[in-house]
C-alpha positions in Angstrom: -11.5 15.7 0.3 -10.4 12.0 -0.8 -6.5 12.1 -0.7 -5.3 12.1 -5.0 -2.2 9.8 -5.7 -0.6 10.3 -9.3 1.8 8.0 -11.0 4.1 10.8 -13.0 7.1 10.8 -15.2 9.0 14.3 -15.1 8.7 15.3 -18.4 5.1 14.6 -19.0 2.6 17.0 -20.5 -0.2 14.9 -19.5 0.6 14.8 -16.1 0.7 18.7 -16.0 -2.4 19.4 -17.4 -3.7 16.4 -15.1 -2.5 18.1 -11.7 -3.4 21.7 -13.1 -6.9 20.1 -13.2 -7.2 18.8 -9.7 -5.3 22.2 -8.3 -8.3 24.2 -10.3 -10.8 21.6 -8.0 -9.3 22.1 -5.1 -7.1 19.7 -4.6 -4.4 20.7 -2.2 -2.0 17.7 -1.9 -1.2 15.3 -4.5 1.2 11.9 -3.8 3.4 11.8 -6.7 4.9 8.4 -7.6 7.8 9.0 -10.1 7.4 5.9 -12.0 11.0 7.4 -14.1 12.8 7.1 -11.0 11.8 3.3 -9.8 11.4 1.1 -12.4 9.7 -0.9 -9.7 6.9 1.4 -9.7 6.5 1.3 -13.1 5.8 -2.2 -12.4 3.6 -2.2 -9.6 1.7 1.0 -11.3 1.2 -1.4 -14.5 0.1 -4.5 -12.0 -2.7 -2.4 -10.5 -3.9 -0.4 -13.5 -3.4 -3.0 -16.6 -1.7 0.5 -18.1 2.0 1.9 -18.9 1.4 5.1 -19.9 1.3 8.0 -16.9 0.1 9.8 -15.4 -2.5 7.3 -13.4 -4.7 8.9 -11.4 -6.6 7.7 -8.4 -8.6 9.3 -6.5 -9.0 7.3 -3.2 -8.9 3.9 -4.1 -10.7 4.4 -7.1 -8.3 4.5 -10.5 -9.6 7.3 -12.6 -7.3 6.5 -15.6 -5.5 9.3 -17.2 -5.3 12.6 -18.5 -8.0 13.1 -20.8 -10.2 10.2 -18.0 -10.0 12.7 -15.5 -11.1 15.5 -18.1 -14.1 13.4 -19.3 -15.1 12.6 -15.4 -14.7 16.7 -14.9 -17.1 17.6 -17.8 -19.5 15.2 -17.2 -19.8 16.7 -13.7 -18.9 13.8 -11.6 -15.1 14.8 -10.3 -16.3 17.4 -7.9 -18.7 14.7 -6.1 -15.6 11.7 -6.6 -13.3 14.1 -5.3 -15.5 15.6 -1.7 -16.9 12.1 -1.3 -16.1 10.1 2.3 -12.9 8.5 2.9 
């Protein structure tokens, strides 16, 4: 399974349902960046996404996007094959 990193804030819904998600799929391990702890992350989060808002998923190297990204790539059938795929 492709390793799952997750820029998160500690209050945030989003990010919740988001890793509730990936634990449903499988997912055993997920790198949590706390973007409300290092502003610096924040940063470098918004550098490589274009996006402020958390959480920021990627699976891999490929950014998923969000919450309700993730949810759309899940119903449309295509997380389970991003999510076994190679390394």
């Amino acid at each position: 399974m492709k390793p799952v990193r997750m820029y998160t804030t500690q209050v945030c819904p989003y990010c919740v349902r988001a890793k509730a998600l990936l634990r449903q799929r499988g997912v055993t391990g997920i790198e949590e960046v706390r973007v409300d702890l290092d502003p610096e992350q924040r940063r470098h989060m918004m550098a490589i996404t274009g996006r402020r808002t958390v959480p920021q998923i990627f699976i891999g190297d490929t950014h998923v996007g969000g919450c309700d990204d993730l949810i759309e790539l899940d119903h449309a059938g295509a997380l389970m094959p991003m999510l076994a795929a190679q390394r």
